[in-house]
C-alpha positions in Angstrom: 34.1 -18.9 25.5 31.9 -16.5 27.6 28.5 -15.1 26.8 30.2 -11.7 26.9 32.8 -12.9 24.4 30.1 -14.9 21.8 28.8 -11.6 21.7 31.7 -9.7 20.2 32.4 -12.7 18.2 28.8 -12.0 16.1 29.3 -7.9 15.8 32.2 -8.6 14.1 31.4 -11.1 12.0 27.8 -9.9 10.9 29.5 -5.9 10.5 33.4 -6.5 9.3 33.4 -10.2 7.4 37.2 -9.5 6.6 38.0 -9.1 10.3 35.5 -12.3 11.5 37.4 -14.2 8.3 40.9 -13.0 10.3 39.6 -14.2 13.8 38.5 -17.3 12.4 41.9 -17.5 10.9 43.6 -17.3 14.5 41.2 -19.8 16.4 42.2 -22.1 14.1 45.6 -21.7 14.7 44.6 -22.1 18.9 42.6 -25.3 17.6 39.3 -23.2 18.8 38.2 -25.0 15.2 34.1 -25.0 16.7 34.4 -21.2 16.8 35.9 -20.9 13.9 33.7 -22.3 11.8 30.8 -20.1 13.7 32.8 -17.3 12.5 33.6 -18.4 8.6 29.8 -19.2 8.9 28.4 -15.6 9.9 31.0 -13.6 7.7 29.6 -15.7 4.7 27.2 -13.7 2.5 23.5 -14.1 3.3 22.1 -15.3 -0.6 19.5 -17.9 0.8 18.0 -15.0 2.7 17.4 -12.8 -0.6 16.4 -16.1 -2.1 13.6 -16.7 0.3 12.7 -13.1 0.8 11.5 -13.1 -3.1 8.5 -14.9 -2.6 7.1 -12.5 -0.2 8.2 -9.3 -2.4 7.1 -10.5 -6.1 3.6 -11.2 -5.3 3.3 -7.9 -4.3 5.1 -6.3 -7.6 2.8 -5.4 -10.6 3.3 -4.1 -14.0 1.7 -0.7 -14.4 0.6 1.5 -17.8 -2.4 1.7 -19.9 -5.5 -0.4 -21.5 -7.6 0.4 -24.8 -10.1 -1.3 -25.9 -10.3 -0.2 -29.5 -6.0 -0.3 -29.6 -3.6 -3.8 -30.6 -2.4 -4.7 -28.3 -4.9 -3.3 -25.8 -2.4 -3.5 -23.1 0.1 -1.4 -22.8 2.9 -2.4 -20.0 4.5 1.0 -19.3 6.4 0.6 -15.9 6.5 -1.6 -12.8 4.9 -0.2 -9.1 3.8 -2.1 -6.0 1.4 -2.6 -3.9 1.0 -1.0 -0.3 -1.4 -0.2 2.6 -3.9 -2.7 2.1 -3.0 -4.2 -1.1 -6.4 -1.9 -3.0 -3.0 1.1 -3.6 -0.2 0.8 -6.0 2.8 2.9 -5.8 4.8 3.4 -8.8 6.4 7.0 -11.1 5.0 10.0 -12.1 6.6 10.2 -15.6 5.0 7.0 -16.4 1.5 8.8 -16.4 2.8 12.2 -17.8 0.7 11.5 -21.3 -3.4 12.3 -21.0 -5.7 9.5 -21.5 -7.8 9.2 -24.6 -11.0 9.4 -23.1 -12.5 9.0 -27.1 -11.2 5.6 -27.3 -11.9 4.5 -23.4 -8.5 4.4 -22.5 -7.5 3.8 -18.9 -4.8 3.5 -16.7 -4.2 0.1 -15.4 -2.4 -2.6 -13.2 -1.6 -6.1 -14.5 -1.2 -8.6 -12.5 -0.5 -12.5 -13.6 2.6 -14.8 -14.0 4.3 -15.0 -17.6 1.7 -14.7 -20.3 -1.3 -15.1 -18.3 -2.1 -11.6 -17.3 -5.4 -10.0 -15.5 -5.5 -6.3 -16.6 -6.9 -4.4 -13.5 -8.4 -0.7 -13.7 -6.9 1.7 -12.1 -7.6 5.2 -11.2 -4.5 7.9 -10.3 -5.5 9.9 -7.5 -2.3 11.8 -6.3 0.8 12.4 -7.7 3.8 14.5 -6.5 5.7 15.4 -9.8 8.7 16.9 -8.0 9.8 13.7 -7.1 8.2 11.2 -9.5 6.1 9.9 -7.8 2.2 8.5 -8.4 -0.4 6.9 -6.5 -2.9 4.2 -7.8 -5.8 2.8 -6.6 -7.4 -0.4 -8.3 -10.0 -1.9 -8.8 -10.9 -5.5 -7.3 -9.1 -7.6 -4.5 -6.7 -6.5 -2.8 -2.9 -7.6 -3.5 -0.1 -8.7 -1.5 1.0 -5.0 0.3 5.2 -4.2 0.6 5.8 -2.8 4.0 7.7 0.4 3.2 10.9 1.0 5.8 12.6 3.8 7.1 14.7 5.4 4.1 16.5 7.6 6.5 18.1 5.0 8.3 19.9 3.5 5.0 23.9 3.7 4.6 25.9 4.3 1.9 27.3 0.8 0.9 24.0 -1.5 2.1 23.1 -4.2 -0.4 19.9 -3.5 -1.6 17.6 -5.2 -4.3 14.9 -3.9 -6.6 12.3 -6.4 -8.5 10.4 -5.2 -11.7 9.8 -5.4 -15.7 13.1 -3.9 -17.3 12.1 -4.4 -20.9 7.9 -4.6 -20.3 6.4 -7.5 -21.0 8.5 -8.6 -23.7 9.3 -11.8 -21.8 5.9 -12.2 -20.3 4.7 -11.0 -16.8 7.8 -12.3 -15.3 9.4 -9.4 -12.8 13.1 -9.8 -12.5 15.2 -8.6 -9.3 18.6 -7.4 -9.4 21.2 -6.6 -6.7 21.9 -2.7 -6.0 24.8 -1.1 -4.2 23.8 2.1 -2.5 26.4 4.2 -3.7 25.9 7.7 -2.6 22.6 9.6 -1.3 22.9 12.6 -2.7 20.4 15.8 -3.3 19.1 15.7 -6.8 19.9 19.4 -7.5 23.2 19.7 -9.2 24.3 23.8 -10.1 24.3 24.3 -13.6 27.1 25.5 -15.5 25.5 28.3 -17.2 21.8 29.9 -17.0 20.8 28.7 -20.4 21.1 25.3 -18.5 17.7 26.8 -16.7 14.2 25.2 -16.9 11.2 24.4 -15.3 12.6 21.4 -13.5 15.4 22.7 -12.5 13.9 25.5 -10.9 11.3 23.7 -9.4 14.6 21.3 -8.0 16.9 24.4 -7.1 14.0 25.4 -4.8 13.1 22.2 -3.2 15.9 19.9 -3.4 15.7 16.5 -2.1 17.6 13.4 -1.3 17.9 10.9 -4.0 19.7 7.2 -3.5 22.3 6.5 -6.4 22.6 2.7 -6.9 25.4 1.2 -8.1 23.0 -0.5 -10.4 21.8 -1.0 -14.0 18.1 -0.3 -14.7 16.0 0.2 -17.5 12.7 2.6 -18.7 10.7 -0.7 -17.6 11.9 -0.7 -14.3 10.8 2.9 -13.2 8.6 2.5 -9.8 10.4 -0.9 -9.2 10.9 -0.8 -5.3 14.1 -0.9 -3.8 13.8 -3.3 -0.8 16.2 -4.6 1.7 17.1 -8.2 1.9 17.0 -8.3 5.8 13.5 -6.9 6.3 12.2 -7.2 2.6 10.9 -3.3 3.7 10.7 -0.8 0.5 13.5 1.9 1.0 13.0 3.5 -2.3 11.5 3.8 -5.5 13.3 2.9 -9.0 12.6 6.6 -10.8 15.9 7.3 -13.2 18.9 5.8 -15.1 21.6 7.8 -15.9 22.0 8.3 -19.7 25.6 8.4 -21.9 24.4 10.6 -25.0 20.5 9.5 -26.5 17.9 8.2 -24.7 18.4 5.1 -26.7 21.3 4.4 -25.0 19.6 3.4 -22.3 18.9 0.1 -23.4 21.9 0.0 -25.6 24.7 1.1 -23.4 23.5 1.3 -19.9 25.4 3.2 -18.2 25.4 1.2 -14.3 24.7 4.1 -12.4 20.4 4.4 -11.0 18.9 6.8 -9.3 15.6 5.6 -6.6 13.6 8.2 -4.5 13.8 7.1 -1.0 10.7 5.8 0.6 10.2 8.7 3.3 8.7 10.9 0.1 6.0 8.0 -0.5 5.2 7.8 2.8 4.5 11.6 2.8 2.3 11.5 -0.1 0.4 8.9 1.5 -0.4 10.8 4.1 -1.4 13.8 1.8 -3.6 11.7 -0.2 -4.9 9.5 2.0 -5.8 12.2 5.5 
C-alpha cells in the first residue's frame, strides 16, 4: 500500500470509525490482515488519551466561593473555576458571586486549592465580571497555579466529545474534582421568544438585545459544577465554561432529577473579557 493510499486509510478511520471498521472488514477478506488491524486500531475510541490528559487539566481546576472567619465552617465551596494566563487568574460564573460580601464579619471571596480533605483556602479578589453571560474573573493571592490554555470555541462541531472536570455536589466528598464526558449537542443562541409578554424581565431583555451563542451538552451537571471548563480530550484546550443545567419543575430538582441536558458559555466570551479586564 502507497503513501497516497495510507493516507486515505487514516481520514477515514480517525473521521467515520463505522466506515474504517467496514474497510478493515474487506482487507481481511483480501488477507491485507496488517492493514486491517491499523484500521480496527485507529477507529477504536481514544479513552487512554482522556485518561492521560487528566493530569494536566485537574491541577489546574480549583473550587471557588467564600471564607469567614467568624462563620462554621469558615469555608464555603460555592462552585468550581480554573486557572488561566499565568496561573495568578481564575475563571469561573457570575451567579456564583451574585450575593455581597459581609464586610462586618471579614468575609472574602476565595479559591481552594488542595487534594481531598487537605485544602489551602486562597484569597481572592473579583475584578471583572460580564453578567450577560455568567461569567467572572478572579485574581488570587499567592503562587501561581497550573494555567488551562483556552481554545478556539468557534471552531467546535456539533457532536465532538467533550469533557468538563469540577465539584458537582462541593466539597461533600472532599476536594476531589470529578470529570465527566459531554456530547456537544447543539450550539444554539441563548435567547428563546417568549410566549407571552408577561414572560418579560430584566434578563430576557437584556438577552433579546444581545443574544449569544451557548453550547448545549448532552450532559448531566450540577449547581457545584458551574465554572467547570469544558475541555477537549485532543488538545486538553478550554472550549467553554459549565454555567447552567436545565431544570424539570423546582430548583431542587436539580440534584434530584437531573434532567441530562447542560448548557456551557463558549470560551471566545472569556477570552473577550480577558482582554477588557486585562488592556
Amino acid at each position: 500500500m502507497n503513501r497516497k493510499s495510507l493516507l486515505g486509510l487514516y481520514r477515514i478511520c480517525v473521521t467515520l470509525p463505522g466506515q474504517a471498521r467496514r474497510l478493515a472488514d474487506r482487507l481481511v477478506s483480501k488477507r491485507r490482515t496488517s492493514w486491517a488491524v491499523i484500521a480496527l486500531i485507529l477507529a477504536s475510541p481514544a479513552c487512554a488519551d482522556v485518561a492521560s490528559m487528566l493530569p494536566s487539566i485537574k491541577p489546574g481546576v480549583v473550587g471557588v466561593g467564600t471564607f469567614n472567619p467568624t462563620s462554621s465552617p469558615r469555608a464555603n465551596l460555592q462552585g468550581t473555576g480554573f486557572a488561566v494566563l499565568d496561573g495568578r487568574y481564575v475563571v469561573s460564573c457570575a451567579h456564583i458571586f451574585a450575593k455581597p460580601l459581609d464586610s462586618e464579619k471579614k468575609e472574602t471571596h476565595a479559591v481552594f486549592i488542595g487534594h481531598d480533605r487537605q485544602m489551602a483556602v486562597r484569597t481572592a479578589q473579583l475584578i471583572a465580571t460580564d453578567r450577560a453571560r455568567d461569567l467572572a474573573l478572579l485574581k488570587i493571592e499567592g503562587d501561581p497555579l497550573p494555567a488551562l490554555k483556552l481554545g478556539d470555541s468557534s471552531r467546535a462541531r456539533e457532536g465532538w466529545q467533550l469533557y468538563f472536570t469540577g465539584y458537582p455536589i462541593g466539597s461533600v466528598l472532599g476536594l476531589n474534582p470529578s470529570t465527566h464526558r459531554a456530547g456537544l449537542a447543539a450550539i444554539i443562541p441563548i435567547f428563546t421568544p417568549l410566549a407571552n409578554a408577561s414572560q418579560l424581565n430584566a434578563r430576557t431583555l437584556r438577552q433579546a438585545q444581545d443574544p449569544y451563542e451557548v453550547f448545549e451538552l448532552d450532559a448531566i451537571a450540577y449547581p457545584g459544577n458551574s465554572g467547570s471548563p469544558v475541555w477537549n480530550p485532543d488538545t486538553g484546550e478550554v472550549l467553554g465554561v459549565v454555567n447552567s443545567v436545565y431544570v424539570k419543575g423546582a430548583k431542587e430538582a436539580a440534584l434530584s432529577a437531573p434532567s441530562g441536558i447542560s448548557y456551557a458559555i463558549p470560551a471566545k466570551y472569556v477570552q473577550q473579557l480577558l482582554e477588557q479586564a486585562l488592556p
